[in-house]
MDTraj code that builds the backbone (N, CA, C; nanometers):
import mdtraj as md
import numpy as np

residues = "UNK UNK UNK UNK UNK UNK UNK UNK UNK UNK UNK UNK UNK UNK UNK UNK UNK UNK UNK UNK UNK UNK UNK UNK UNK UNK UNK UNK UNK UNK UNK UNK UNK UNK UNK UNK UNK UNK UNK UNK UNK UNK UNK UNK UNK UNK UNK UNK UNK UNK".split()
xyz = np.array([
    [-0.7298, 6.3542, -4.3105],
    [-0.7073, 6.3136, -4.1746],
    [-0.7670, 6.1749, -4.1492],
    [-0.8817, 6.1761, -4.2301],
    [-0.9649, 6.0171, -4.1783],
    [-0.8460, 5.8995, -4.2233],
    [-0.7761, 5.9146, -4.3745],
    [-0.7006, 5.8413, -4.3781],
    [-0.5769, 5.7696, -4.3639],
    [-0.5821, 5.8783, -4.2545],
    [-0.4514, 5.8524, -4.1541],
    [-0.4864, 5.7960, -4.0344],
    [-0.5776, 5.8178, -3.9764],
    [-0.6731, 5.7414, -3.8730],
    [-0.6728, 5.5943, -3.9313],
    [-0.7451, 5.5890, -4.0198],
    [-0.7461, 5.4375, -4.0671],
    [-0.6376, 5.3038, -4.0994],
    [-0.5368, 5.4351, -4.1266],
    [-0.3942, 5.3590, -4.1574],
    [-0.3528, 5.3202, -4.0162],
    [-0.3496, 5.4243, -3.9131],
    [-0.3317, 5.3986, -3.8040],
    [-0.3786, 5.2502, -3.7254],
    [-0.4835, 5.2258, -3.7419],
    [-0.5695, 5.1361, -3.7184],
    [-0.5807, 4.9804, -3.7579],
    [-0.5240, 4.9952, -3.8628],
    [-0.4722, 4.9025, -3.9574],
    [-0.3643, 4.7654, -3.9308],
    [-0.2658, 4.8792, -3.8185],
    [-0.1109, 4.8255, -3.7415],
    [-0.1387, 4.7695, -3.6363],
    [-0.0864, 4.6808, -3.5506],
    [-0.1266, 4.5807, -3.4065],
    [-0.2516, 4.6219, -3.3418],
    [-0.2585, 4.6322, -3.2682],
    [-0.3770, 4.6507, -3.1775],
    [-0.5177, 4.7115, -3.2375],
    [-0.4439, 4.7771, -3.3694],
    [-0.5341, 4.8671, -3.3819],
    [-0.6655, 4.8071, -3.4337],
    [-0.6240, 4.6798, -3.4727],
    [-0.7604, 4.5868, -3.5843],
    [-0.8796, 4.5553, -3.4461],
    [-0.7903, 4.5730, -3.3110],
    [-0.9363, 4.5662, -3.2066],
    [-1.0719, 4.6991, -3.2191],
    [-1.0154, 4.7378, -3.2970],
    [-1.1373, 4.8902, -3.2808],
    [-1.1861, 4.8931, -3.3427],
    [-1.3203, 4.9671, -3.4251],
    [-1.3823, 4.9948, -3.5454],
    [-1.4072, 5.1724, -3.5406],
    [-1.4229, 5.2140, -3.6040],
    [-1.5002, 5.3942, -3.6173],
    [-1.6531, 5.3595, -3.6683],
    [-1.7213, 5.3630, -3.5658],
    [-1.8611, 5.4568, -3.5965],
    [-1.8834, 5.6022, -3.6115],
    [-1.9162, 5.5911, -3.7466],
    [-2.0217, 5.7335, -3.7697],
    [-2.1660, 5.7556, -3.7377],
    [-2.2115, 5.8314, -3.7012],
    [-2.3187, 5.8330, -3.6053],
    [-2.3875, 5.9796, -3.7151],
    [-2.4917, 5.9713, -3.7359],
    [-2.5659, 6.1227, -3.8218],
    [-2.6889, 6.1300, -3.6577],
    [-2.6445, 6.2330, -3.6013],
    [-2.7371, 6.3134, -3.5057],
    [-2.7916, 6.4481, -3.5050],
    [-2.9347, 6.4235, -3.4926],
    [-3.0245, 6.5258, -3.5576],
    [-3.0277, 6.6710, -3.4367],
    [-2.9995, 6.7590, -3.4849],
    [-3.0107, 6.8712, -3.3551],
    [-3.1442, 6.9280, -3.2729],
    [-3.1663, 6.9534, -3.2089],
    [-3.3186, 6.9731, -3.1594],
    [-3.3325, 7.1315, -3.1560],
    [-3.2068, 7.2109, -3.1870],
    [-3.2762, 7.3464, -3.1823],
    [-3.2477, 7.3905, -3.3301],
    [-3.1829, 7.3181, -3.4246],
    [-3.2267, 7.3620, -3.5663],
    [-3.2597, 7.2710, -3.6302],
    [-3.2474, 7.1411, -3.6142],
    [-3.3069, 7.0343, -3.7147],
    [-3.2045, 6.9736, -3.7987],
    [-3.0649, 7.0584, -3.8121],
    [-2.9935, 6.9893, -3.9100],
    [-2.9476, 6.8658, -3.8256],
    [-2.8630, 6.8374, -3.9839],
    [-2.7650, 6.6923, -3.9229],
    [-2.6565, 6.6766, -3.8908],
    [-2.5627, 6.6278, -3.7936],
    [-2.4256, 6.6324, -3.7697],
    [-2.3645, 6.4868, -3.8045],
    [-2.2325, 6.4999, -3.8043],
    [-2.2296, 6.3435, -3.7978],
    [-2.1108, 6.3712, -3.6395],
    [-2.0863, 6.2373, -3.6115],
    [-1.9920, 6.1872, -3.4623],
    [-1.9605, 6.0625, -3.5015],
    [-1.8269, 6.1083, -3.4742],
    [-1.7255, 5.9722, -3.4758],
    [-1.7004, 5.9402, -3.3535],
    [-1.6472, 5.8016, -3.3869],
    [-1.6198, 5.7323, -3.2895],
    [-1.5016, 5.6615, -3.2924],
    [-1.4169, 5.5847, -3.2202],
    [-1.3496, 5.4803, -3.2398],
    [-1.3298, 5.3968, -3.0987],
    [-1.4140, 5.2921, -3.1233],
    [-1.4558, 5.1750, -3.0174],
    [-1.4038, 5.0562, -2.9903],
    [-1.3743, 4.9971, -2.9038],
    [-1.3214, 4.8828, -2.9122],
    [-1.4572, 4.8064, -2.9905],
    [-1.4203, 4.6761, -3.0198],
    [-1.4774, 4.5655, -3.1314],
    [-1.6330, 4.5416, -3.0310],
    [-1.5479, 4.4973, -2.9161],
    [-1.6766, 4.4230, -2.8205],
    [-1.8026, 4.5147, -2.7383],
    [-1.7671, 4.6579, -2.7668],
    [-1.8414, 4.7856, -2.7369],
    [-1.9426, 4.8233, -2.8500],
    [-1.9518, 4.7425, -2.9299],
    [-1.9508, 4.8500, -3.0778],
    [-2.0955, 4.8407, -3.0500],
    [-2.2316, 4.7474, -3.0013],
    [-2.3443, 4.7725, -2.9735],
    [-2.3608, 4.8480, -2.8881],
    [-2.2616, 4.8532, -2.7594],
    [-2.3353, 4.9453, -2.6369],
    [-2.3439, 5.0935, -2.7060],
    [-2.2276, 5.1175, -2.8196],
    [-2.1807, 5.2421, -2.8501],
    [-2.3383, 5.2988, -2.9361],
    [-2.3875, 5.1963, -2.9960],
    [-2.4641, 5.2500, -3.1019],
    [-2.5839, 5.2567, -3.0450],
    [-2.6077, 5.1827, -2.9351],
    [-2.7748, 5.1685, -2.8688],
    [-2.7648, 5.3123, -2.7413],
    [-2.6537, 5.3814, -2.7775],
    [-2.6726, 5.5154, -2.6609],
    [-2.6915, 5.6485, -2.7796],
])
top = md.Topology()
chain = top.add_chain()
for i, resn in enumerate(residues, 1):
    res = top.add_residue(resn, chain, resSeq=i)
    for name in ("N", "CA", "C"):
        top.add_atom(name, md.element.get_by_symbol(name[0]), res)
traj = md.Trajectory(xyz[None], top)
């Protein structure tokens, strides 16, 4: 699936965005998750500093 997302992304508009992966730690068991994203270009700090 991711690499259909990416292909997607690839075509007009799509080169404005990037995907962040994000690894977030859980507070009632400790493991790790990951979270995607897909952001516009000029967001991509606000996205990562929340």
């Amino acid at each position: 699936m991711a690499k259909k997302v990416v292909a997607t992304l690839q075509k007009g508009e799509g080169k404005n965005f990037a995907k962040i992966v994000k690894a977030v730690k859980s507070e009632k068991t400790g493991a790790y998750t990951f979270r995607e994203e897909i952001v516009p270009l000029d967001q991509i700090q606000n996205s990562l500093n929340s």
